[in-house]
N, C-alpha and C positions, 0 to 999 in steps of 0.2 A: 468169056468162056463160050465154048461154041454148045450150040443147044441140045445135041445130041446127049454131048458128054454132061450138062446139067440136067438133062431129062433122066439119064441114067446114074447120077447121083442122085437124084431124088427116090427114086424107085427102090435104089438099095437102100436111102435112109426110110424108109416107110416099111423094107420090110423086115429091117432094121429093130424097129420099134417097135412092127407087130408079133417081132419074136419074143422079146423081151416081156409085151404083156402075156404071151403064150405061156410063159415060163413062168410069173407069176398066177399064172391060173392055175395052173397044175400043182404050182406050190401050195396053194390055198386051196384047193380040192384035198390035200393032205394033212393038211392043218398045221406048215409048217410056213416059217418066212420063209422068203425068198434070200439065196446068198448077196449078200453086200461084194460089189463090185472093187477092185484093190485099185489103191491110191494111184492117180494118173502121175504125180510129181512124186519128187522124194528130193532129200538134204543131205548132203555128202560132203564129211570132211575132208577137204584135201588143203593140207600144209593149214594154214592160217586160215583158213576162208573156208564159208560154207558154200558149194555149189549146187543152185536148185535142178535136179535134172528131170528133164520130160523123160519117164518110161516107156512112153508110146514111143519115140523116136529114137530117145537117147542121146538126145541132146542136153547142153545146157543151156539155161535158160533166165539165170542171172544166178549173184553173186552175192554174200553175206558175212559180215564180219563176227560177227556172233549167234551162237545157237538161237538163243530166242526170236532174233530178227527173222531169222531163216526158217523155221516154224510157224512164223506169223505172212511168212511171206509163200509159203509152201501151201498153207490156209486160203491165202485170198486166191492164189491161182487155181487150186481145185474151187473155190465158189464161183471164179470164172468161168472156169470150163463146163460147172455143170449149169452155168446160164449161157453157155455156146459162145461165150467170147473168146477164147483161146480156143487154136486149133481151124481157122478159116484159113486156106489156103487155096 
């Protein structure tokens, strides 16, 4: 990736993050949580098969033959993503 463009992805991830704890300050200056962020995946039946879809994009992003697999499988991808494994591009 050329360094501009990573230099300027870095920037917006930082302020990024400095908004996010901005929003938690002001939440807790009120003495409330902060809003829980909505699910990045979700499970969708279509025909037989459950299809996990990214909401971020809208894609899919595999496939399940039953509810529970797909639940369990909808689980690990959001704990990926919130350890930044999903989502490098």
């Amino acid at each position: 990736m050329h360094t501009a463009i990573q230099a300027r992805r870095d920037g917006l991830a930082d302020l990024r993050a400095r908004a996010t704890l901005a929003t938690a300050d002001f939440y807790a200056k009120i003495g409330l949580a902060a809003p829980a962020s909505a699910p990045r995946f979700q499970a969708v039946n279509k025909g037989k098969m459950w299809h996990i879809i990214d909401r971020k994009t809208g894609k899919t992003c595999g496939f399940c033959g039953s509810y529970l697999m797909a639940q369990q499988f909808v689980d690990a991808m959001e704990a990926a993503a919130t350890r930044k494994l999903v989502g490098r591009q």
